[in-house]
N, C-alpha and C positions, 0 to 999 in steps of 0.2 A: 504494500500500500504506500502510493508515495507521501512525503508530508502533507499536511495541512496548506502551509504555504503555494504547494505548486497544483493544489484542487484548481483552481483559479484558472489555471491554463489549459488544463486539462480537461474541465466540463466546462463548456460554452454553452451558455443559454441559448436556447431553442424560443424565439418570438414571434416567428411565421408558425408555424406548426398552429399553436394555440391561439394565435389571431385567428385562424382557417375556423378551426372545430368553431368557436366561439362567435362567428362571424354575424350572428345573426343580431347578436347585442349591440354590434357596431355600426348598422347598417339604419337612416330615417329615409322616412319616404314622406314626402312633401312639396309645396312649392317650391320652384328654383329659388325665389327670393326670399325664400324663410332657410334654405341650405349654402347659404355664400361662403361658411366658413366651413364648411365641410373641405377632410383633405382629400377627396378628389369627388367625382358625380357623372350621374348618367342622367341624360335626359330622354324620356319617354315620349311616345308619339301622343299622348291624350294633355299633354302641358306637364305633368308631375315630374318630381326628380327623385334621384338613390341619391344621398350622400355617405360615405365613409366616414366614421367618426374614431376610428381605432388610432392606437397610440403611433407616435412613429418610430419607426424601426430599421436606426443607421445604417447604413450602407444596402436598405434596400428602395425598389420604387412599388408604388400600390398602384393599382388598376382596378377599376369594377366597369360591367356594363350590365345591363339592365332591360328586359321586354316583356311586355304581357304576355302572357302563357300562353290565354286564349286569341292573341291577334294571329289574323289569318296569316298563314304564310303567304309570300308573292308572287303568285303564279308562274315566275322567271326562274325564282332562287330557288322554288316547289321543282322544279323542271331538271337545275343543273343539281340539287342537292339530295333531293327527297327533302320530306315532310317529318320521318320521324325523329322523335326528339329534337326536331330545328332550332327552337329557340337556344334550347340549352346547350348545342353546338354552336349556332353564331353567335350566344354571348360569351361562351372560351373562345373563340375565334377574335372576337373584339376585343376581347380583353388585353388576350395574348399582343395582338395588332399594337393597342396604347402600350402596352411594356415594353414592347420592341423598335415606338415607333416606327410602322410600318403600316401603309393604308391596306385596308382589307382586299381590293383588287390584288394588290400585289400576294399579300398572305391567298389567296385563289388559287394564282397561280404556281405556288409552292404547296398549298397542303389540304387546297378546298376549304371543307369547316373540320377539321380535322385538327391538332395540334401536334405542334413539332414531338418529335423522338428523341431530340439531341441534348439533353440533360440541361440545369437553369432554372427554372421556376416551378412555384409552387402554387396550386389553384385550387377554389372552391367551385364547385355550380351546385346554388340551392332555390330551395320557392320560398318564398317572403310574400306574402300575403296571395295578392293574383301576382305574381310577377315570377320570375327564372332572374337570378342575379348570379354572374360569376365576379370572385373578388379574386383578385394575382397579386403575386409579389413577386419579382426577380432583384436580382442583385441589382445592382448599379455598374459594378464593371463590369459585368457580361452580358450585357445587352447596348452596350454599343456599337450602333450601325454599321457597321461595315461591310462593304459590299462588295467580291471578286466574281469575275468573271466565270462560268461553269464550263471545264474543257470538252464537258461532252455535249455541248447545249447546240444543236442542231439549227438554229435560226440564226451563228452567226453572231451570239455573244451580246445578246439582247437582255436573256434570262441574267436573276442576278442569283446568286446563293443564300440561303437564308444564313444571319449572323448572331443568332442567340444560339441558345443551349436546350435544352430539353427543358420538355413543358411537362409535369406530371403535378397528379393530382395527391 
């Protein structure tokens, strides 16, 4: 057992984790103008908003998005995605997108509504009243954008590579 002293270094609090479980405590749904001070927010197609209200948690970034459960899907995204569990894939979709800054087209055409494989963050998708909300957290230095060329990318060096790490739940 090492001393006492060097516990310290050797157990590193775990603050993602238990924001995740716990997520539902941290989350108001309201007007945009009654959640300004929330640390971050999703806004809903009927006017309403998610704010995040959990503590913050150095060297990481938080993300939530947010959609009515019952809204139709879009006969478009119904077409290229499927319908089921949609919402709850394009709000890990979105979410992932704001952690990585990364517009959702692009995230498409890397992994559809699907989430990346390549290790990085950490995600919730839950139901909050009528709604599907996912909340993320990724580091801070690994999800900096960066973007190379893909050598087997057949159009010519268009495509870019995706530049985070894995997304798991």
């Amino acid at each position: 057992m090492p001393p006492p002293s060097d516990l310290g270094r050797l157990v590193r609090p775990r603050p993602v984790p238990g924001l995740l479980v716990a997520a539902e405590r941290h989350l108001r749904i309201g007007a945009p103008a009654d959640l300004t001070d929330a640390v971050t927010r999703s806004h809903l197609d009927d006017g309403r908003c998610v704010g995040w209200y959990g503590p913050p948690v150095p060297g990481w970034r938080v993300a939530i998005d947010a959609e009515r459960a019952d809204a139709p899907v879009p006969p478009a995204l119904a077409r290229r995605f499927g319908t089921g569990e949609f919402w709850a894939r394009w709000t890990r979709a979105e979410c992932c997108c704001k952690l990585a800054d990364v517009p959702i087209a692009t995230w498409w055409r890397w992994h559809g509504l699907g989430v990346s494989a390549h290790g990085g963050a950490l995600w919730r998708t839950l139901r909050v009243a009528d709604l599907v909300v996912t909340v993320g957290f990724a580091p801070r230095n690994r999800l900096r954008v960066r973007t190379r060329l893909c050598a087997d990318d057949p159009s010519g060096g268009d495509r870019r590579s995706p530049p985070w790490g894995r997304m798991r739940q």
